[in-house]
N, CA, C and O atoms as a GROMACS GRO file, in nm:
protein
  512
    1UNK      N    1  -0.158  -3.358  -0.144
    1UNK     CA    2  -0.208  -3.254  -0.057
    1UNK      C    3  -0.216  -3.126  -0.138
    1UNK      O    4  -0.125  -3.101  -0.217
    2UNK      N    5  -0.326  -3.037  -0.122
    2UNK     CA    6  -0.333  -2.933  -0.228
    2UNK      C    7  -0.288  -2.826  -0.145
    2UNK      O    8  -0.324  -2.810  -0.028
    3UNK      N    9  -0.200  -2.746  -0.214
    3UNK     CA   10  -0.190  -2.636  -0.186
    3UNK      C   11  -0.250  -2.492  -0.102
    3UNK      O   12  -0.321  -2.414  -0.166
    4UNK      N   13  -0.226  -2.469   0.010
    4UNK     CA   14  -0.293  -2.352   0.114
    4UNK      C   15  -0.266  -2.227   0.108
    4UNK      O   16  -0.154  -2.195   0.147
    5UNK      N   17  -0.372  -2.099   0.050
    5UNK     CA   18  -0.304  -1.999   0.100
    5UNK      C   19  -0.341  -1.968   0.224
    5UNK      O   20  -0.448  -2.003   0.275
    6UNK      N   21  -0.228  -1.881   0.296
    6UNK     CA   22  -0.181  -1.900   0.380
    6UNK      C   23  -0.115  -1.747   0.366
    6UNK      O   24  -0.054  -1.709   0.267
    7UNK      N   25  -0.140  -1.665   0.486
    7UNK     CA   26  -0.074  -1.506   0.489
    7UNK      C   27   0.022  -1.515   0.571
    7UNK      O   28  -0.004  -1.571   0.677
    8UNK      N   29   0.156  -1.464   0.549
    8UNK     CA   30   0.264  -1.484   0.625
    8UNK      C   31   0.288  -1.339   0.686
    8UNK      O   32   0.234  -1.243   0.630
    9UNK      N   33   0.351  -1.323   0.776
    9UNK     CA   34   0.398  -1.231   0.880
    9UNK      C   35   0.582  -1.206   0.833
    9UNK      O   36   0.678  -1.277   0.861
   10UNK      N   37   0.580  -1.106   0.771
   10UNK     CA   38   0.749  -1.069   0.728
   10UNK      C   39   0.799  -1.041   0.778
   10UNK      O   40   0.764  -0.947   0.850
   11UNK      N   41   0.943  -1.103   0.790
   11UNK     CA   42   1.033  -1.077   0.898
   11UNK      C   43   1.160  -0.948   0.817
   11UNK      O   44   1.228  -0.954   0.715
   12UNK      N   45   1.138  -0.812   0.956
   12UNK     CA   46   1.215  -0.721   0.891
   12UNK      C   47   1.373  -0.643   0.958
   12UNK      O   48   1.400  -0.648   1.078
   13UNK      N   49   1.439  -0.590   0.881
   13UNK     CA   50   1.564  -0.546   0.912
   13UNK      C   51   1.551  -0.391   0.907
   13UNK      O   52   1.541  -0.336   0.798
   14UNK      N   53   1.552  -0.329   1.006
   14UNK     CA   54   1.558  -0.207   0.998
   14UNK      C   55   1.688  -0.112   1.049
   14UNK      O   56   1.757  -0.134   1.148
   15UNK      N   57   1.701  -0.006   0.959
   15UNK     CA   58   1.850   0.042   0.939
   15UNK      C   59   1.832   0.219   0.980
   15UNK      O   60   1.770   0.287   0.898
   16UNK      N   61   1.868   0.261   1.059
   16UNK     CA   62   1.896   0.406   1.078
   16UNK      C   63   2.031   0.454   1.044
   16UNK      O   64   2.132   0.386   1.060
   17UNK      N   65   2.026   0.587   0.993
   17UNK     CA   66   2.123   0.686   0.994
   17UNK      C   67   2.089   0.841   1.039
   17UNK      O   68   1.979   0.893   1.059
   18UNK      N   69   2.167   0.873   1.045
   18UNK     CA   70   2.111   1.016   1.096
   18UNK      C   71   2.001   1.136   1.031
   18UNK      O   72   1.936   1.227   1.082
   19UNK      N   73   2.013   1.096   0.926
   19UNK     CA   74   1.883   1.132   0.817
   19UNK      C   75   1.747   1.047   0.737
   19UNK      O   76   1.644   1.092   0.686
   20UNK      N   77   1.807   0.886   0.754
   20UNK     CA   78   1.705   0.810   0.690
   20UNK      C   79   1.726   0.703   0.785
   20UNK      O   80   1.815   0.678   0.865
   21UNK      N   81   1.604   0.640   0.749
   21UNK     CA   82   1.521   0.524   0.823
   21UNK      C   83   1.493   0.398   0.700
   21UNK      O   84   1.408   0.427   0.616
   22UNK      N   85   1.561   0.263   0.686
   22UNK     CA   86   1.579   0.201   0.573
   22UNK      C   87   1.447   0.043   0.644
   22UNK      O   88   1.482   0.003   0.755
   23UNK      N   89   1.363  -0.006   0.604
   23UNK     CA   90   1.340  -0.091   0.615
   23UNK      C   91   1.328  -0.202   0.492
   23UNK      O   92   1.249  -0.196   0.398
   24UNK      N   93   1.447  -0.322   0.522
   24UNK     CA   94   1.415  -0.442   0.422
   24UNK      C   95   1.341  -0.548   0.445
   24UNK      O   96   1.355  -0.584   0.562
   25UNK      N   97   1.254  -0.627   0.375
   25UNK     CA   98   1.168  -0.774   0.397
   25UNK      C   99   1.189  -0.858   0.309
   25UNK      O  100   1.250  -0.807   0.215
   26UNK      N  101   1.175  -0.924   0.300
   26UNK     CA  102   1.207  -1.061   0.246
   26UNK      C  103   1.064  -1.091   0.169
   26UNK      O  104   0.970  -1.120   0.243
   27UNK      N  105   1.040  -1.088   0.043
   27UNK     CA  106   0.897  -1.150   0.024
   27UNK      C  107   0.895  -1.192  -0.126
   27UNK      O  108   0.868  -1.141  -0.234
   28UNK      N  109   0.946  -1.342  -0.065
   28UNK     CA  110   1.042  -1.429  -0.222
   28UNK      C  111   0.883  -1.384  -0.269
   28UNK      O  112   0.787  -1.336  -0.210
   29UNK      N  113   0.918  -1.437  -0.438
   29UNK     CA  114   0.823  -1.456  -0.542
   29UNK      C  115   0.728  -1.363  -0.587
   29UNK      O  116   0.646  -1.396  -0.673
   30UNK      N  117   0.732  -1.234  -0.531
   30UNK     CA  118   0.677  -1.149  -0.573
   30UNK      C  119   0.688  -1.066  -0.703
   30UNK      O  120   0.800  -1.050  -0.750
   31UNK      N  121   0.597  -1.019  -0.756
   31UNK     CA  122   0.586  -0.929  -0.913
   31UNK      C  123   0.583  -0.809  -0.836
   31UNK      O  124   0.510  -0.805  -0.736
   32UNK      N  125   0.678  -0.673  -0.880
   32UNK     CA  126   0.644  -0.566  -0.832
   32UNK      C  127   0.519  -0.486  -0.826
   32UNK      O  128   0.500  -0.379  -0.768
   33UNK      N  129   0.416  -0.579  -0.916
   33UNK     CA  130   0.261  -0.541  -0.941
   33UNK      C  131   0.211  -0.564  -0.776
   33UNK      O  132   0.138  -0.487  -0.715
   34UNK      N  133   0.258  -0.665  -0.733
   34UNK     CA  134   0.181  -0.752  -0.674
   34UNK      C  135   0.228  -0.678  -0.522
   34UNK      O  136   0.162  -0.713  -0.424
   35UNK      N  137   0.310  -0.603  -0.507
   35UNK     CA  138   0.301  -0.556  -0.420
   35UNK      C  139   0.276  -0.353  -0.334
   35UNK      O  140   0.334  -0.248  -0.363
   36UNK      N  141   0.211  -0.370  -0.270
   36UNK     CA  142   0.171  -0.161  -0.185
   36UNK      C  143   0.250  -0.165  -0.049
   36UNK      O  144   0.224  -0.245   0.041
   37UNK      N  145   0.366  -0.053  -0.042
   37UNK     CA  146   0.367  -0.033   0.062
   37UNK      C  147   0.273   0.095   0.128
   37UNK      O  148   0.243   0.179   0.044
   38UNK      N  149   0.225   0.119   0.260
   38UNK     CA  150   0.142   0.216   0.301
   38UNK      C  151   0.216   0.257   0.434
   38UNK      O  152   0.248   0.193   0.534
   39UNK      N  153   0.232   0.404   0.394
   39UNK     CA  154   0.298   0.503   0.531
   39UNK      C  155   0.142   0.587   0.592
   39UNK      O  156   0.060   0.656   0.530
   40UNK      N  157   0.150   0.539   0.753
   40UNK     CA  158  -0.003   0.605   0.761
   40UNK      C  159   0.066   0.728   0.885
   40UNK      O  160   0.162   0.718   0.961
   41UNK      N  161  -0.021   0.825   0.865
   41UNK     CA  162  -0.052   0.929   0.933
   41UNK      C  163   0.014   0.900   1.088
   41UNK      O  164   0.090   0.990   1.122
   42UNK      N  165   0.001   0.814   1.165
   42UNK     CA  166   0.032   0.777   1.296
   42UNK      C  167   0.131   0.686   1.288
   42UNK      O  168   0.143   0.594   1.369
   43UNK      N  169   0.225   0.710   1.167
   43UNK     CA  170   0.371   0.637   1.150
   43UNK      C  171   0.329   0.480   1.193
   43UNK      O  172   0.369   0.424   1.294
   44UNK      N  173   0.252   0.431   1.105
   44UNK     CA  174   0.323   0.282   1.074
   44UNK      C  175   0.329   0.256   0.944
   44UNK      O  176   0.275   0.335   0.868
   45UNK      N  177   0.384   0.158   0.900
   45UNK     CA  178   0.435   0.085   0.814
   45UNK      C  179   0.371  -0.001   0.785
   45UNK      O  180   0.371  -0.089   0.871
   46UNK      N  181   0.276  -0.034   0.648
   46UNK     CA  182   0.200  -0.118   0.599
   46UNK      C  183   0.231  -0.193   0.496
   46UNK      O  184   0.205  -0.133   0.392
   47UNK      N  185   0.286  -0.320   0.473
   47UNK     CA  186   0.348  -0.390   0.380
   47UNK      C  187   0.266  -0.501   0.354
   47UNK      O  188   0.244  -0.580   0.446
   48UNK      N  189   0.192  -0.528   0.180
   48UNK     CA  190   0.154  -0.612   0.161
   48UNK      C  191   0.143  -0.673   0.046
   48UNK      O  192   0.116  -0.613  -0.058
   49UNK      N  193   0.165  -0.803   0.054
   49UNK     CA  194   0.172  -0.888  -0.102
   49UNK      C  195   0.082  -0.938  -0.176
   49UNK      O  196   0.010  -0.991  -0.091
   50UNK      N  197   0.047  -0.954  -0.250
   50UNK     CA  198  -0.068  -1.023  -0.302
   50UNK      C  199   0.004  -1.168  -0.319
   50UNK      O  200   0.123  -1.195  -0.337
   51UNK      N  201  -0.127  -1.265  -0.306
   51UNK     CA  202  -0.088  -1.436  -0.368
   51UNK      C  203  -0.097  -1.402  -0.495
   51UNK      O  204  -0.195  -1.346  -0.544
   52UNK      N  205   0.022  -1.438  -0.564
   52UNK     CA  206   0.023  -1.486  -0.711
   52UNK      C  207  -0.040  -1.596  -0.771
   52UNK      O  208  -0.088  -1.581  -0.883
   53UNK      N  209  -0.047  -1.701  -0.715
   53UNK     CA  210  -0.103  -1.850  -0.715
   53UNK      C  211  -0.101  -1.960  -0.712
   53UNK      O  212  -0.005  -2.021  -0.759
   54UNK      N  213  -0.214  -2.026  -0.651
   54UNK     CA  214  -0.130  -2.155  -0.573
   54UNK      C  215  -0.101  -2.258  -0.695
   54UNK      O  216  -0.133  -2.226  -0.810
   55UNK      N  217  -0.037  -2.385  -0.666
   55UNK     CA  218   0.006  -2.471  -0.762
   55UNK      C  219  -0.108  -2.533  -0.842
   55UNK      O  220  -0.192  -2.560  -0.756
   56UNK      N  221  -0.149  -2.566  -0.946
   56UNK     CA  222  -0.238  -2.642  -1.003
   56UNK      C  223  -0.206  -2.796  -0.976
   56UNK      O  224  -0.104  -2.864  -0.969
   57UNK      N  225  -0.392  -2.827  -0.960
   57UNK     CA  226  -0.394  -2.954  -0.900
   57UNK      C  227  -0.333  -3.085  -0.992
   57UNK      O  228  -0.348  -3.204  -0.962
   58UNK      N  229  -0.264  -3.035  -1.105
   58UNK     CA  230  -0.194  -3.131  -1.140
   58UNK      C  231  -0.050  -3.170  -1.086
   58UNK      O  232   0.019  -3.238  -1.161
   59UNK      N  233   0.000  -3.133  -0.964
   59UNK     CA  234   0.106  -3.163  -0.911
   59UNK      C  235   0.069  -3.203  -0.788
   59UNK      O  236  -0.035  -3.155  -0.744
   60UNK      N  237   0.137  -3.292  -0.711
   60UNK     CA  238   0.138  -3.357  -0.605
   60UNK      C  239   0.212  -3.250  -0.542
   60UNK      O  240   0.289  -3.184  -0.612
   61UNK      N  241   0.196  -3.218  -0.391
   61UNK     CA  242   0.244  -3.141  -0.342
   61UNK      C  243   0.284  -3.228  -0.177
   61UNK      O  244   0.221  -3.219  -0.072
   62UNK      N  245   0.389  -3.295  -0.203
   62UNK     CA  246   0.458  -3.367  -0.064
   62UNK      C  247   0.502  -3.292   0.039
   62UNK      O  248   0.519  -3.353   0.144
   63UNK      N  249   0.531  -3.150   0.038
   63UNK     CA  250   0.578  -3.039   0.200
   63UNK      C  251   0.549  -2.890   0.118
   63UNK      O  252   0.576  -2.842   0.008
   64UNK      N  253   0.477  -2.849   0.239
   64UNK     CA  254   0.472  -2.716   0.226
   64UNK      C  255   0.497  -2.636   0.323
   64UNK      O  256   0.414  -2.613   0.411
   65UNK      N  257   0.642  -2.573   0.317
   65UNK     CA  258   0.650  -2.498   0.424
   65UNK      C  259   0.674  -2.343   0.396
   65UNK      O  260   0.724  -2.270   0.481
   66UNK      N  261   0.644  -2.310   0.303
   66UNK     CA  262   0.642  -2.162   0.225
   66UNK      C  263   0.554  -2.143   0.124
   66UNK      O  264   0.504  -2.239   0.066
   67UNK      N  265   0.532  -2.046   0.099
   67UNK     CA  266   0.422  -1.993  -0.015
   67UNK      C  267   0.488  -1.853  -0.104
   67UNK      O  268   0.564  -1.770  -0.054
   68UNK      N  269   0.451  -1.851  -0.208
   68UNK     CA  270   0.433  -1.746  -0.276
   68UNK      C  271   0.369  -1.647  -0.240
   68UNK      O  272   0.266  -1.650  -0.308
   69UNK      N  273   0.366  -1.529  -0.152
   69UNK     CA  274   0.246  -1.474  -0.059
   69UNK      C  275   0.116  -1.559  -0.013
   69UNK      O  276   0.092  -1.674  -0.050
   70UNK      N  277   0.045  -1.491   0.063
   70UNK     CA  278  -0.008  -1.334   0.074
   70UNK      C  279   0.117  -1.303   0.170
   70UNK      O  280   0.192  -1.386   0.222
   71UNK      N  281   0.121  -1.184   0.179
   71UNK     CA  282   0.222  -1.149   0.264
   71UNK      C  283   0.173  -1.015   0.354
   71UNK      O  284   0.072  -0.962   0.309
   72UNK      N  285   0.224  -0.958   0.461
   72UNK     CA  286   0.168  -0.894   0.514
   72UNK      C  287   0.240  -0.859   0.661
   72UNK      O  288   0.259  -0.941   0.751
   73UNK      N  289   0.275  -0.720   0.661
   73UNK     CA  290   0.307  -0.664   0.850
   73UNK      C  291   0.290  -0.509   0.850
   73UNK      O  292   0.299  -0.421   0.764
   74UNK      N  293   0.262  -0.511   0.987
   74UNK     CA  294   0.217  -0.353   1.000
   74UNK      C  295   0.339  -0.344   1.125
   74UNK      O  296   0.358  -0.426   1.214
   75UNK      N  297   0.406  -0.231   1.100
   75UNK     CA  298   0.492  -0.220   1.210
   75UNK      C  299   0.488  -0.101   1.233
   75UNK      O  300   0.480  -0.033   1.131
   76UNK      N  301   0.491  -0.023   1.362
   76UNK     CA  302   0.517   0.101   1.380
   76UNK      C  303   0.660   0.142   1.410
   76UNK      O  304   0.738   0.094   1.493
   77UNK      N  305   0.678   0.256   1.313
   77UNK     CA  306   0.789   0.312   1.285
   77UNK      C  307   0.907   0.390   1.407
   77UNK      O  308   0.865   0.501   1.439
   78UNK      N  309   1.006   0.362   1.458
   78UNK     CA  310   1.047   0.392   1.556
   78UNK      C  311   1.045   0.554   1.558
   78UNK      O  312   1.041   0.619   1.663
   79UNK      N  313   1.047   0.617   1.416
   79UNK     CA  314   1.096   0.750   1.401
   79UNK      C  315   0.961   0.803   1.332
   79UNK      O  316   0.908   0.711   1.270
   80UNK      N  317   0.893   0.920   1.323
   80UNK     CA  318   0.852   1.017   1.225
   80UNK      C  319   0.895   0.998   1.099
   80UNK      O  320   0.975   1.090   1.080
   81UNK      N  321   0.888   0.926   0.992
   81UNK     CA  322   0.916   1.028   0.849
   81UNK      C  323   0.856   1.039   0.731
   81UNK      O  324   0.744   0.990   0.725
   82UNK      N  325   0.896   1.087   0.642
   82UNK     CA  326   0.812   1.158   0.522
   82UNK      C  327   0.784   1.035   0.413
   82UNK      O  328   0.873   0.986   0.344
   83UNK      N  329   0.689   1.006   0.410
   83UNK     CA  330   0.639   0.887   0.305
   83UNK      C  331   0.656   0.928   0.164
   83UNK      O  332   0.700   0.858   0.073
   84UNK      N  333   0.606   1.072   0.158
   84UNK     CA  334   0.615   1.137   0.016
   84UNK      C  335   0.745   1.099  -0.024
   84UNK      O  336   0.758   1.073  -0.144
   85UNK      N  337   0.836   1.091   0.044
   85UNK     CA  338   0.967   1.125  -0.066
   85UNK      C  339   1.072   1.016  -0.001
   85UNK      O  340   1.193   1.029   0.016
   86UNK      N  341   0.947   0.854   0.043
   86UNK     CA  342   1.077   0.753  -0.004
   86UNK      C  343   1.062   0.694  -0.110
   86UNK      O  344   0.983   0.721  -0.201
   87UNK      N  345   1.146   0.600  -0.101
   87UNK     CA  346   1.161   0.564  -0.217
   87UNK      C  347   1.205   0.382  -0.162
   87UNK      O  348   1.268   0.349  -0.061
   88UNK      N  349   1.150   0.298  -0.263
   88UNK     CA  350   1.088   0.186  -0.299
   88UNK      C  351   1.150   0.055  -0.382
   88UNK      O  352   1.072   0.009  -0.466
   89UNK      N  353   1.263  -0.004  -0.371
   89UNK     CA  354   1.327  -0.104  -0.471
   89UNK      C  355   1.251  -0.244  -0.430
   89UNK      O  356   1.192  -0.262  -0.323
   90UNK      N  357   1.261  -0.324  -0.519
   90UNK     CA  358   1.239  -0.501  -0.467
   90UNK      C  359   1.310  -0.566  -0.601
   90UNK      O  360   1.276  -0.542  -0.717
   91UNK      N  361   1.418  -0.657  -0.558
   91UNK     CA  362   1.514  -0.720  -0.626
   91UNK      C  363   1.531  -0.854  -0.548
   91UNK      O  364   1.525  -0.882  -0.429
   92UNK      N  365   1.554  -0.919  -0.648
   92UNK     CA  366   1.600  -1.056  -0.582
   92UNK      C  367   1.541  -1.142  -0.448
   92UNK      O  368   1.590  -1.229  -0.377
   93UNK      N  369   1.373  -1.054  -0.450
   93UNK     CA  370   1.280  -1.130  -0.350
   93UNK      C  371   1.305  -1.033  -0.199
   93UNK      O  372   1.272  -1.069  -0.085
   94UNK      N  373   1.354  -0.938  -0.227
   94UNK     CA  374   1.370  -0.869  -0.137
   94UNK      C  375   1.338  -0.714  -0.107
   94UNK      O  376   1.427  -0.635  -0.140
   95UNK      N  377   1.198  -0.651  -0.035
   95UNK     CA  378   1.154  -0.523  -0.100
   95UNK      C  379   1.244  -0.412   0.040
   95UNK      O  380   1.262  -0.421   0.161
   96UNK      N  381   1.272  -0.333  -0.050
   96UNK     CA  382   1.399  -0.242   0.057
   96UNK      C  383   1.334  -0.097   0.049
   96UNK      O  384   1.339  -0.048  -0.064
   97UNK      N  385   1.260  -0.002   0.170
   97UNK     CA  386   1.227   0.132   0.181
   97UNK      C  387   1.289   0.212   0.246
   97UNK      O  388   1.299   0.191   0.367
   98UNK      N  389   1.360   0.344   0.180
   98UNK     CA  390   1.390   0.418   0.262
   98UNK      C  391   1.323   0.516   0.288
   98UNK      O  392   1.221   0.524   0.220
   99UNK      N  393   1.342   0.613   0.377
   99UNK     CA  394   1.235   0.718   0.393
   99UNK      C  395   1.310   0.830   0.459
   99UNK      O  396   1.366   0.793   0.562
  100UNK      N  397   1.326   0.942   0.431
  100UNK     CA  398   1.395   1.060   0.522
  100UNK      C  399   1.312   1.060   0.664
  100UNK      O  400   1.195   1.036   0.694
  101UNK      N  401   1.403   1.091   0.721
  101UNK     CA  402   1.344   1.133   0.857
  101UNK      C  403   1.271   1.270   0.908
  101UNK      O  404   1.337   1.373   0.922
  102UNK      N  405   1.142   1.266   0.933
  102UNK     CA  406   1.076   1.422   0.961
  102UNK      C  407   1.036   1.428   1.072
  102UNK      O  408   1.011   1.331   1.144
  103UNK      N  409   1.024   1.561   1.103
  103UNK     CA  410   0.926   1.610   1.235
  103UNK      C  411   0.841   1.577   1.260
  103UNK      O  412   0.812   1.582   1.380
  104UNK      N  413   0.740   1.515   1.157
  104UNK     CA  414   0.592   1.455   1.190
  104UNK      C  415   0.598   1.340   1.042
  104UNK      O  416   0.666   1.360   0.941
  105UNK      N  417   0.517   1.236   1.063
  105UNK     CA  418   0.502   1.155   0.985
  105UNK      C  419   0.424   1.177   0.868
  105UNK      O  420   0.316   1.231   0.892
  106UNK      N  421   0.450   1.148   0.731
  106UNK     CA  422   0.406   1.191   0.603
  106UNK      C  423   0.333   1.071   0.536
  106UNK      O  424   0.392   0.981   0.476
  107UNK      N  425   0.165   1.080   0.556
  107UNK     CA  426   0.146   0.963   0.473
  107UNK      C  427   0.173   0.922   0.330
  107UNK      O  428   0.213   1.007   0.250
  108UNK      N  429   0.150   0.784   0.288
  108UNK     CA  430   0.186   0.807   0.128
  108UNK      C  431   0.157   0.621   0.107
  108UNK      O  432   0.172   0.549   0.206
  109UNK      N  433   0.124   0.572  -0.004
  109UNK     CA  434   0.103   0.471  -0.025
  109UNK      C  435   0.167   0.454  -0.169
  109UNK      O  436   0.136   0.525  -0.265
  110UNK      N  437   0.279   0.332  -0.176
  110UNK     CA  438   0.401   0.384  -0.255
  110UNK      C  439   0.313   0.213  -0.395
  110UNK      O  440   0.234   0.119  -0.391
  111UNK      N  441   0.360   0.249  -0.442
  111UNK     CA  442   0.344   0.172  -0.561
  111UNK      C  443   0.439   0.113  -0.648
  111UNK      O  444   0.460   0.201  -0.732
  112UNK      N  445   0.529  -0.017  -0.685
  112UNK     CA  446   0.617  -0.036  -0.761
  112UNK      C  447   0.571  -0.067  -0.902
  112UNK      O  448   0.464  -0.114  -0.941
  113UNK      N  449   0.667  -0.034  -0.960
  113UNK     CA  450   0.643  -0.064  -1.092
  113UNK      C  451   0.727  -0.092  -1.162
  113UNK      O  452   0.815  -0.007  -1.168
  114UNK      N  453   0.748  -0.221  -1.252
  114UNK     CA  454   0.855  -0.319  -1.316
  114UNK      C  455   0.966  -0.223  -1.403
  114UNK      O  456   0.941  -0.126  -1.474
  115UNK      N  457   1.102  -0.290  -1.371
  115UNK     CA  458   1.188  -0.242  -1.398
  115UNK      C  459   1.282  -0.341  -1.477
  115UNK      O  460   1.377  -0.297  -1.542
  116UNK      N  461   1.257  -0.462  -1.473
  116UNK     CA  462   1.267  -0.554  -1.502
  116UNK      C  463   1.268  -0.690  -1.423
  116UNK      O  464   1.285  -0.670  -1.303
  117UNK      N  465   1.252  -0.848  -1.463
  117UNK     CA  466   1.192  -0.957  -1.425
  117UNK      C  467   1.176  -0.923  -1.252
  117UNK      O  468   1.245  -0.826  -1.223
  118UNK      N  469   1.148  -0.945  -1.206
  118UNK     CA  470   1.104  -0.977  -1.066
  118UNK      C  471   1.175  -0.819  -1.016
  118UNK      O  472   1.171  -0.813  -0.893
  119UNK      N  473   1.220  -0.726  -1.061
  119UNK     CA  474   1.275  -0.578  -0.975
  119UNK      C  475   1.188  -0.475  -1.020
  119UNK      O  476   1.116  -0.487  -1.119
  120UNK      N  477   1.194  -0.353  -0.932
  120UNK     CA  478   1.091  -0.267  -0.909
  120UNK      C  479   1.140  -0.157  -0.829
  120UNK      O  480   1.220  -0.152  -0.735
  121UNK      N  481   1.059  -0.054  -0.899
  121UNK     CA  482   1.099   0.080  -0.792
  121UNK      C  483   0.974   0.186  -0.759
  121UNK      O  484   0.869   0.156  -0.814
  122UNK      N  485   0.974   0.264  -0.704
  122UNK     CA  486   0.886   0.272  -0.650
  122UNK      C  487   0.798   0.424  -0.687
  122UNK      O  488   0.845   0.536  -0.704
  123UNK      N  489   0.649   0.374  -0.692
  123UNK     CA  490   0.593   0.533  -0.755
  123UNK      C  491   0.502   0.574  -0.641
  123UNK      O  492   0.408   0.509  -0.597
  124UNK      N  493   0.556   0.724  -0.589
  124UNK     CA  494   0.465   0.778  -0.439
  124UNK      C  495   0.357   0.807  -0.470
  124UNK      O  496   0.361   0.898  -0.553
  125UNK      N  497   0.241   0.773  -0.442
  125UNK     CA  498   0.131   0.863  -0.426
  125UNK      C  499   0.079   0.922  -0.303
  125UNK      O  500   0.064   0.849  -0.206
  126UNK      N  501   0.045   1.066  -0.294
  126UNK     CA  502   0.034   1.134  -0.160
  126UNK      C  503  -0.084   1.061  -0.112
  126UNK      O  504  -0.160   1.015  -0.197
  127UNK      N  505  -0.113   1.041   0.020
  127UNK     CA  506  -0.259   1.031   0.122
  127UNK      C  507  -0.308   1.158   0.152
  127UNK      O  508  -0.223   1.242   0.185
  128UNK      N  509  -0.437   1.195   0.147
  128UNK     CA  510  -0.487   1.295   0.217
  128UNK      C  511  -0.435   1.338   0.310
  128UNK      O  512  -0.486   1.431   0.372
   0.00000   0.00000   0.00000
């Protein structure tokens, strides 16, 4: 059976404190290339993976119940906050954002960039 991509829906943990707003996902197999988070204007949360690639047809593929991306969720943010100035890790298949908490929501579309094998941190770029 050959291999499907297939876009998955990430399942997330979200963490408040009285100043920051932490969201973690789960999104085994990812290259920190391979993944954008996006803070939009009307506070949601845009998380997405790219497929790295599926198996070559020289392997038999007997169960597939996971993939290497695509990956993908838009969630709206319970709180307002500033996109500019979170900040961005993914370690061990796991991408973790925090974000201060603001008066109005700050767009920003964050960018990781390798830190070493599969970890990553994160570079802001402002949105209009």
């Amino acid at each position: 059976m050959p291999e499907k991509a297939k876009i998955q829906q990430v399942p997330l943990k979200v963490y408040r404190t009285t100043d920051r707003l932490t969201v973690a996902a789960p999104m085994a197999g990812m290259e920190p290339a391979n993944l954008t988070i996006e803070i939009t204007d009307d506070g949601r949360l845009l998380l997405d993976g790219e497929v790295r690639g599926l198996l070559k047809d020289a392997k038999e593929l007997l169960l597939d119940e996971w993939s290497v991306g695509a990956y993908y969720r838009d969630y709206t943010l319970p709180v307002p906050v500033d996109g500019s100035q979170a900040m961005a890790t993914y370690g061990n298949g796991v991408l973790v954002v925090t974000f201060p908490i603001s008066e109005r929501s700050v767009p920003a579309r964050l960018t990781l960039s390798s830190t070493g094998t599969a970890h990553g941190m994160s570079d802001n770029i402002a949105l209009p």
